[in-house]
C-alpha positions in Angstrom: 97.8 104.1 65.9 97.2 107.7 66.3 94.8 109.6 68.3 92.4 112.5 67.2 92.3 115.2 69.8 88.6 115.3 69.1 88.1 111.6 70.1 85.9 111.3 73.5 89.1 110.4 75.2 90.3 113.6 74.8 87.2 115.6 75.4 87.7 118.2 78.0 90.9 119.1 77.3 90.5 122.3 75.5 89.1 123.8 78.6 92.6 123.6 80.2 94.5 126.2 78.1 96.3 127.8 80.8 97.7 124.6 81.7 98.5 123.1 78.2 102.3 122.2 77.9 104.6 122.3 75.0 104.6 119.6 72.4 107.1 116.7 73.1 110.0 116.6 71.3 111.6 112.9 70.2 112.7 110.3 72.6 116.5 111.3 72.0 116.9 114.8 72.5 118.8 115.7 75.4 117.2 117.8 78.3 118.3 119.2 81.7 117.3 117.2 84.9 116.9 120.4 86.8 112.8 121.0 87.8 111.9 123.7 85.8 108.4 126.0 86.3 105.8 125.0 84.2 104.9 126.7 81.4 101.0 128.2 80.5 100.2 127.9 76.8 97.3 128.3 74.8 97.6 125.6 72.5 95.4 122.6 73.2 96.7 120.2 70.6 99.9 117.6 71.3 101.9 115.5 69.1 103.8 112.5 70.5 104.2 111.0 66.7 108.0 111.0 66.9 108.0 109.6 70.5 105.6 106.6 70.0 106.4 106.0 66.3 107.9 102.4 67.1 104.6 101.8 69.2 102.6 102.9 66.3 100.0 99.6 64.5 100.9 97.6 67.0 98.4 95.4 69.5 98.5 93.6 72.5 101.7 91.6 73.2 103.6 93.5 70.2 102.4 96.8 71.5 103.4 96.2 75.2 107.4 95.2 74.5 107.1 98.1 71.9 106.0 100.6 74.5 108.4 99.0 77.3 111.0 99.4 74.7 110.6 102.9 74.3 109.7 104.5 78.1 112.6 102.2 79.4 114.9 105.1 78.5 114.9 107.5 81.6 116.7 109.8 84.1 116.1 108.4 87.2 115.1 110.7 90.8 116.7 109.6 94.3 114.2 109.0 96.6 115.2 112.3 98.7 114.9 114.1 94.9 111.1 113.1 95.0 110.1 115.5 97.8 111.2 118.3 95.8 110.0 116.7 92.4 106.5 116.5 93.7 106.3 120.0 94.6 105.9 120.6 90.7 104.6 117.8 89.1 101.7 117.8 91.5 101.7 122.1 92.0 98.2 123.0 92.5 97.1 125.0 89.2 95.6 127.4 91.4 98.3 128.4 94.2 102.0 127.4 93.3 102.4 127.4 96.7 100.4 124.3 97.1 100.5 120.5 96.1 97.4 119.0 94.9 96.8 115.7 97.7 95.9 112.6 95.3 93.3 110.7 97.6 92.5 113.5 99.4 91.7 116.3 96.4 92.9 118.6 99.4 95.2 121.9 98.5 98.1 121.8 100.9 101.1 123.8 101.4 103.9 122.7 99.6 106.2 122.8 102.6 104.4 120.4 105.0 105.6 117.0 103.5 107.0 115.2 106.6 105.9 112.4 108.6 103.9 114.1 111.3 99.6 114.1 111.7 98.3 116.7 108.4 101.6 116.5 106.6 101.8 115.0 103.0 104.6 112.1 102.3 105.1 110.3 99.2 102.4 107.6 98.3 103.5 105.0 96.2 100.3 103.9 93.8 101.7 100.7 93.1 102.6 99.8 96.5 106.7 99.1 97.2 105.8 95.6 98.7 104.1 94.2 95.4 107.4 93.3 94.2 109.5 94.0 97.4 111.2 97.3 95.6 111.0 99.1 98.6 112.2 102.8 97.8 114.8 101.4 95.5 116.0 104.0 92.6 113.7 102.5 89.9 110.3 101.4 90.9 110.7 102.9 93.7 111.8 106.7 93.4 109.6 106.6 89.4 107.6 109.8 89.8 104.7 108.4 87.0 103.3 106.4 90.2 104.8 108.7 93.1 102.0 111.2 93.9 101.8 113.5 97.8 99.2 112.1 100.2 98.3 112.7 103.7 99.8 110.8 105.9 96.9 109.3 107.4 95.1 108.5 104.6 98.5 107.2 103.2 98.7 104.3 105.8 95.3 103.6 105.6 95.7 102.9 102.0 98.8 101.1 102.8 99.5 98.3 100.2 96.4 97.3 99.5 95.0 96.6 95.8 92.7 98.7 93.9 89.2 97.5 94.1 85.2 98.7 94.6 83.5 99.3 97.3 84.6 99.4 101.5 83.9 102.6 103.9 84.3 105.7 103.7 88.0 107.1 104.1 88.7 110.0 106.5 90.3 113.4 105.4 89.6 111.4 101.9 86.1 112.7 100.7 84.7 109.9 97.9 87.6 106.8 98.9 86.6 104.1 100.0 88.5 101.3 101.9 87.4 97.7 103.6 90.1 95.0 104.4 91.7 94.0 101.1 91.1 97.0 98.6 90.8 100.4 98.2 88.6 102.9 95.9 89.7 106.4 95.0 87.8 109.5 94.4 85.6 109.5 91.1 88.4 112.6 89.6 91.0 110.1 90.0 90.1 106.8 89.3 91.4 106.9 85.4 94.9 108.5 87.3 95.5 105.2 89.5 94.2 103.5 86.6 97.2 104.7 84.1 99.8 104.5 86.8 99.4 101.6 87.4 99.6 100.2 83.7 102.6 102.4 83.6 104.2 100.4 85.9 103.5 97.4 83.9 104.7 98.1 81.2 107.5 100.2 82.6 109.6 97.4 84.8 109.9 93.7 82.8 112.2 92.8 84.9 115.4 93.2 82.8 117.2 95.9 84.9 117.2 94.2 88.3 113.6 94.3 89.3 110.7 92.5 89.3 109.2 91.8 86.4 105.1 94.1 87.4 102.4 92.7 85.9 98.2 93.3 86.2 96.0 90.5 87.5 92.5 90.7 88.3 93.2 89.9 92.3 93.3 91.3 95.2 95.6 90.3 98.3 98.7 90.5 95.9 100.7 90.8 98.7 104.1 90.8 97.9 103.7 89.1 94.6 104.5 91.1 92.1 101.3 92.1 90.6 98.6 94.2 91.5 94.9 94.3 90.8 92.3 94.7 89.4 93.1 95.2 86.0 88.6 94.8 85.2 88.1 97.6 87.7 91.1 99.4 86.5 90.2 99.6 83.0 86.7 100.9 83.7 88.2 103.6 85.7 90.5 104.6 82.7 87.3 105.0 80.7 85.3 106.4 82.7 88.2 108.7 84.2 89.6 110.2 81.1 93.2 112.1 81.6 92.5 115.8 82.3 94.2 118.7 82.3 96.4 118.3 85.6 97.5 114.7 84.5 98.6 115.8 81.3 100.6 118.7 82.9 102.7 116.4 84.9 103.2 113.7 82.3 104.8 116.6 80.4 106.7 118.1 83.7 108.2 114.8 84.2 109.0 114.1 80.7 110.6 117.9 80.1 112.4 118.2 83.6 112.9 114.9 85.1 112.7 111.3 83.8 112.4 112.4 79.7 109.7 109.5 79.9 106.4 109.3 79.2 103.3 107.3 81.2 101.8 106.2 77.3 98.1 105.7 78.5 98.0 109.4 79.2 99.0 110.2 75.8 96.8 107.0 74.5 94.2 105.9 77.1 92.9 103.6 74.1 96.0 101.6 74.3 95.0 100.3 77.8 92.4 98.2 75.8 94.7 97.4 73.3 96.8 95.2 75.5 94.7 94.8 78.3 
């Protein structure tokens, strides 16, 4: 299966020349784990043909152990190395200097990740309790579901699925919470959406872990699963990947893991599975 870069999916792009990346280059090739600064381009069109080529005519069931098969094959970050990890995937395009909050949409220094009232930590999107990975390298140090939050908003998220509907979350302008779910921003709905589904299709349980898996629940508690995959993929449609998520897919890929979160490159393969 390959995708136009004309398709509606990808509509949008083209707007974010100065923060296209460089093409991907195959699944083997050999790259340095040290972060390096993004790099501005002009071109607007990708190709992941060599990457996904096992993936490629391949539905549901097939296309999930195909995908697995393939994004399986990482570097992974310590949990200390995420800090300084998220300083890049998540710079804001606007001011190096700052981190781009997930939940939040706030611009905030780069330097005040901590633990105190204001700072930004390190928000685990599929939360480290569905599954009991706590901050284990794996699941939990895999920077395609790590993103910087406020702290605040952070624990009021805490482990709760993805859901609609709740009150409105302070110091995060358009999330909403209640007792069992939480709803992100409109910008970043398709974002949770494709980390999630990453995560999936990422840990099967073969390499010590649980084995992740979407339901359509909430209250997953420490099973491991997380919900709900019918809100989820309406988010991925309605939330196509923009500029800044297809930045930090590449960062990751070029300068740290050398994997790829598929549904960024192929939002239709949520569908396709799902």
């Amino acid at each position: 299966m390959r995708i136009s870069r004309l398709t509606p999916w990808a509509a949008g792009l083209a707007v974010a020349a100065l923060f296209a990346v460089p093409a991907a280059a195959s699944a083997g090739q050999q790259r340095t784990a040290a972060p390096q600064a993004p790099v501005a381009a002009a071109a607007t069109a990708y190709s992941y043909d060599a990457y996904y080529a096992t993936a490629e005519g391949k539905t549901g069931a097939a296309l999930k152990t195909a995908l697995h098969q393939i994004i399986k094959n990482q570097s992974k970050v310590t949990y200390d190395g995420v800090w300084n990890a998220l300083k890049v995937t998540d710079q804001d395009p606007a001011n190096p200097n700052n981190v781009i909050l997930l939940y939040s949409g706030r611009s905030q220094s780069r330097s005040t990740n901590g633990g105190g009232v204001n700072d930004w930590n390190r928000e685990h999107v599929w939360a480290k309790s569905h599954g009991d990975f706590g901050t284990a390298t794996g699941p939990g140090t895999d920077l395609h579901h790590l993103r910087p939050e406020d702290v605040t908003v952070n624990s009021t998220r805490g482990n709760k699925d993805f859901d609609k509907g709740g009150s409105p979350v302070g110091e995060a302008p358009g999330s909403l919470t209640d007792g069992d779910s939480f709803e992100p921003r409109d910008a970043v709905k398709g974002d949770v959406a494709r980390m999630l589904l990453y995560m999936a299709v990422r840990y099967e349980g073969g390499d010590g872990f649980a084995n992740l898996e979407m339901n359509d629940k909430v209250n997953n508690g420490s099973a491991p699963a997380h919900g709900r995959i019918s809100v989820l993929k309406q988010w991925n449609q309605l939330d196509p990947p923009d500029a800044f998520e297809q930045r930090r897919n590449q960062v990751i890929f070029d300068s740290y893991q050398h994997n790829r979160n598929p549904f960024i490159d192929h939002p239709e393969w949520v569908n396709s599975i799902w």
